[in-house]
N, C-alpha and C positions, 0 to 999 in steps of 0.2 A: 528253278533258279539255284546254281551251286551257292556252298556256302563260302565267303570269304573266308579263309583261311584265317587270310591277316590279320583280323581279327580277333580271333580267338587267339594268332600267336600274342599278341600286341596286350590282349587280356591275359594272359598266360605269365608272360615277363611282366606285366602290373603286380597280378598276384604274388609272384616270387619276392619283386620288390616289396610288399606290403612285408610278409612275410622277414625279410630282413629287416626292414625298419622298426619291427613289434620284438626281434630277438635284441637289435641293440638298446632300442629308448627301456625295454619293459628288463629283461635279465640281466642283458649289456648294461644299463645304466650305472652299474659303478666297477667295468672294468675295461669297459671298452672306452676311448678317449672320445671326448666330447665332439674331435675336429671328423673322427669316422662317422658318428652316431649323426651329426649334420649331413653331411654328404649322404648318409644314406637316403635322407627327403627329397634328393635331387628328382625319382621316379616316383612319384606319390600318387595319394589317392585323384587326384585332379584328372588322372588320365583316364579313371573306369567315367566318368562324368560326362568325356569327349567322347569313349568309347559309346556311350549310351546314347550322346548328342547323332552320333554318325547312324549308328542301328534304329534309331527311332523312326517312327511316320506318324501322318496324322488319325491314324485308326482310332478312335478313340475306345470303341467297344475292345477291339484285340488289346488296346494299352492296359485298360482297367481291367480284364480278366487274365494278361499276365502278370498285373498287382497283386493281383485276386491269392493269384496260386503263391505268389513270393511269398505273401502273410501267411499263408496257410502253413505253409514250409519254413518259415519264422519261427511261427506257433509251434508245431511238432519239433523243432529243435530245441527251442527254449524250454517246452515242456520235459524232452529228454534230458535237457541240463539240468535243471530244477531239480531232478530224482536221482540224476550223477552226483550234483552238488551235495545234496542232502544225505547219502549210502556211503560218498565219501569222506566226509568227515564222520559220521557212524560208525562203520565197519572201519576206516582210516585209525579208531580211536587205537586199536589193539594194534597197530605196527607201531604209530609213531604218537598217542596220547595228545589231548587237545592242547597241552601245555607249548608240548613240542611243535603242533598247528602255529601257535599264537609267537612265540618267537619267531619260530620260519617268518612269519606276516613282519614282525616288527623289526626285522632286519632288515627289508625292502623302505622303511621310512611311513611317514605316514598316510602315504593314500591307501594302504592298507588296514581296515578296522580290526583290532583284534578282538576289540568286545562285541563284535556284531557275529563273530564264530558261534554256532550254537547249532546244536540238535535237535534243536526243534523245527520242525516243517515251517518256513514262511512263508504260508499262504500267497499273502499280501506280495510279495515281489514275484512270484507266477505272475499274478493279474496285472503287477506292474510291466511286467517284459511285455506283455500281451501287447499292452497300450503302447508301447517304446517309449516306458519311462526305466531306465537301465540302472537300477540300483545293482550293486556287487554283488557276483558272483562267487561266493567267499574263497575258494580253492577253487575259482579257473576266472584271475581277475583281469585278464587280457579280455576274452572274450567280450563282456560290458564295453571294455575299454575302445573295442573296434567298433562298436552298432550305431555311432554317430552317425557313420556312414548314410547305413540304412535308412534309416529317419530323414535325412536330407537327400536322399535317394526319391522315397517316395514324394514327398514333398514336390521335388525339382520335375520328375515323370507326368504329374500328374499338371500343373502348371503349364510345362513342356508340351505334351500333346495336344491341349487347350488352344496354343499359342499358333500350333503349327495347324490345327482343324479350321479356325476361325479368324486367324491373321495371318496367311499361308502369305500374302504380298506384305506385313508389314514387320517381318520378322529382325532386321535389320531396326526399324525404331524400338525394336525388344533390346535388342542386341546392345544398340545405343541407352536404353534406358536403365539399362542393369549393369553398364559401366560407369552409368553417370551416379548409382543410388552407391555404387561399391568405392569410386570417391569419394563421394559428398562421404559417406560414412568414416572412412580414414584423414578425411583433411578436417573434420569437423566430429572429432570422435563423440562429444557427448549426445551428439544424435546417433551412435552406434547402436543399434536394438540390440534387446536380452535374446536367448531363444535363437533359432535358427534364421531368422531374415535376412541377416547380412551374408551368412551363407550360402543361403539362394543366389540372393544377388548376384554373387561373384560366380557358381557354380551353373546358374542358368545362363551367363554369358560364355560360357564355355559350354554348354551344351549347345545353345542355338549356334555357336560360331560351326561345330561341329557338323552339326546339320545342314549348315549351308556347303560343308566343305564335302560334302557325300556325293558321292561319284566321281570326283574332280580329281587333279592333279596339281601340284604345285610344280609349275614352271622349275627348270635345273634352273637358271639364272638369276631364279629370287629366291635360290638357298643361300647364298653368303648374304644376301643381303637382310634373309630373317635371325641367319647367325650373328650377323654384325647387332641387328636392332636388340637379340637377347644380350647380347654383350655389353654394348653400350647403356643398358637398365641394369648390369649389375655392377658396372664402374661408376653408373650415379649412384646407386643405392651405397653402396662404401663409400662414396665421397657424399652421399648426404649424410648419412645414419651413424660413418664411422666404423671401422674394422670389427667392434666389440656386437654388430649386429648379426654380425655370423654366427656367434655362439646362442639368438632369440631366434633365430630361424623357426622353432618348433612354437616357441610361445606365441609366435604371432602366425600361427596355424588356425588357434582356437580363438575367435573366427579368425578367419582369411585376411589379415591386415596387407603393407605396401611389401613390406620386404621376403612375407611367403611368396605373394602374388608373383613377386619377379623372380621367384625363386624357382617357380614353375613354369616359366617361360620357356628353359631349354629343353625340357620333357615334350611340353604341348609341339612346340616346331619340331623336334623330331617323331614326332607322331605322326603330324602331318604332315612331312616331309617324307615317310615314306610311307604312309598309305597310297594307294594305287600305283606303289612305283618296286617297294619289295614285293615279289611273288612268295608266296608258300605254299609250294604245289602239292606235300604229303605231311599228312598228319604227324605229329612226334610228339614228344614227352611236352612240350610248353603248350602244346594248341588242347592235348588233354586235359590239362588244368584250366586254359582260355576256356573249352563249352562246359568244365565244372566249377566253375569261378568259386558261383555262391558256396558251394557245399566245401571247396577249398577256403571262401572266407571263413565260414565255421568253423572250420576244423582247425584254421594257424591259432584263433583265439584259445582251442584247447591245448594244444599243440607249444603255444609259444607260454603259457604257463606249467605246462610238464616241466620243461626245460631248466626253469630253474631247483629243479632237485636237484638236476645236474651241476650249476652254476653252484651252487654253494660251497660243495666239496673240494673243486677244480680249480676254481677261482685266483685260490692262493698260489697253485703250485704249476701251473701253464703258463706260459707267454700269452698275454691279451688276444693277440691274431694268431695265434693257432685256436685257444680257448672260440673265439668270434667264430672264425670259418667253421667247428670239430661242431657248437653248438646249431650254427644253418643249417648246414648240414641234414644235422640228426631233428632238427625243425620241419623241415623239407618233407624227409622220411617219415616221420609221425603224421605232419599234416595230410601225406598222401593216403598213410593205413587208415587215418581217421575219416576223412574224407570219405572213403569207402564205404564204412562203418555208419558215418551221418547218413550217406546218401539210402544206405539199406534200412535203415531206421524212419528216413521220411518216406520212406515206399510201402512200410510196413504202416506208417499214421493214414495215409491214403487208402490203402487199402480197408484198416480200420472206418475210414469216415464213410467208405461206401458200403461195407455191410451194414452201420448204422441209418444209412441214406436208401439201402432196397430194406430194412424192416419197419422205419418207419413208413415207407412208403406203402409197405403190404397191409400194417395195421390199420 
């Protein structure tokens, strides 16, 4: 069976999107204007979820040993960051001194801890990453910052293929039930759950929809009328919420509230508007990123904290959108070398895990 293409271009342009949205919210965020750094959510994570919804089956053995490997490949990267993190502010102290650390951090505001900088090994958040509980990365705080993801990732896969093994006919009452839990939640917030639940909710209705939408085409003449339906949810959503909701788009991300949800609507229908209808018949620079997603999500979280050594200096003396475009850019470019770098790094953990796997085996 060939590989769709599509696909990976469709995860490719996901990727780049993330990637921009982590250079505006995370270095962007006090020079790039609030009405750009919005817009850039328009392409969000919502669409690797469909992506995943479309690619999935109900294998359940294949699902859980490509988990298998994603953790493993988690693991090796976290652990390579752990000894990055830890050498870099060490051997970091003789260029720029922990002091010089500590303001860098406190100029970005406070989700940056300055007293939590320290040279000492912490054990303790290794085995937290382990478990995907994401305490900071002290000097690469992007990265943490994107591993939401993953965690609701596994989560939604693992649910996911359950749904589709052993209610392969009732997936449509899934579908229905996790838009009805993803209301009841928003209309009736104080039953809003802590922890990821409500983001399932919302996120496994966009998988299963996904799933259903695999192999299929959407009709030319129910595209204006899924463009009219995203349209007319964003004229209610300003005429319920009021103009000033444009600028919470991002806060009501964490979870999935009424005015993300609709926010993603025009993403999802052009997804599925052109899956089975764009060809991409040769490989090119976005479908390489699409089959190295993961190792490019990696690498933007390293990638898009580089960046602000750049943003400090520049800041004052560029034009915002030249500053915006010069830093993607040079975001793009890092996350591709590092990428690289991650991926020969988890090759080399692999291969490490199998000479420990043939000696104990011989012992």
């Amino acid at each position: 069976m060939n590989r769709d293409l599509y696909i990976d271009f469709a995860k490719g342009l996901a990727t780049l999107s993330i990637i921009f949205i982590h250079t505006a919210f995370w270095s962007g965020q006090f020079y790039i204007p609030a009405e750009v750094r919005v817009f850039s959510l328009v392409f969000d994570v919502a669409l690797f979820y469909a992506l995943s919804g479309i690619t999935s089956g109900s294998n359940i053995e294949k699902t859980f040993y490509r988990l298998l490997k994603l953790q493993i490949t988690y693991m090796i990267f976290v652990t390579f960051l752990f000894f990055l993190d830890y050498f870099f502010k060490v051997l970091g102290l003789s260029f720029f001194s922990l002091e010089w650390l500590q303001k860098f951090y406190s100029t970005f505001g406070s989700k940056y801890s300055t007293t939590s900088i320290s040279t000492v090994p912490q054990w303790q958040n290794l085995g937290n990453w382990y478990l995907h509980q994401y305490t900071n990365a002290d000097t690469f705080p992007v990265v943490m910052g994107s591993f939401w993801y993953l965690k609701v990732y596994f989560i939604l896969t693992i649910f996911g293929v359950l749904i589709l093994k052993f209610f392969p006919k009732h997936i449509n009452w899934f579908i229905g039930i996790c838009i009805a839990l993803t209301l009841l939640f928003n209309i009736f917030p104080w039953f809003y759950p802590t922890g990821q639940v409500g983001y399932v909710a919302f996120y496994m209705a966009i998988f299963l929809i996904a799933n259903r939408m695999r192999g299929k085409k959407i009709p030319t003449k129910m595209i204006p009328v899924l463009y009219g339906i995203v349209a007319a949810a964003l004229a209610w959503m300003f005429w319920y919420y009021g103009s000033e909701v444009f600028y919470k788009i991002n806060k009501n991300k964490f979870p999935p509230k009424i005015p993300y949800i609709i926010w993603t609507l025009f993403s999802l229908a052009t997804l599925f508007i052109f899956y089975n209808r764009l060809k991409i018949t040769k490989e090119n620079f976005v479908t390489y990123i699409g089959k190295n997603a993961i190792f490019f999500y990696f690498a933007q979280g390293l990638s898009s904290s580089i960046v602000y050594f750049l943003v400090v200096p520049l800041k004052e003396n560029i034009s915002w959108w030249i500053l915006m475009v010069l830093i993607y850019v040079i975001n793009i470019m890092l996350a591709f070398i590092i990428s690289a770098g991650v991926k020969k790094v988890d090759n080399f953990g692999w291969n490490f895990l199998e000479i420990l796997r043939r000696k104990t085996r011989n012992s």
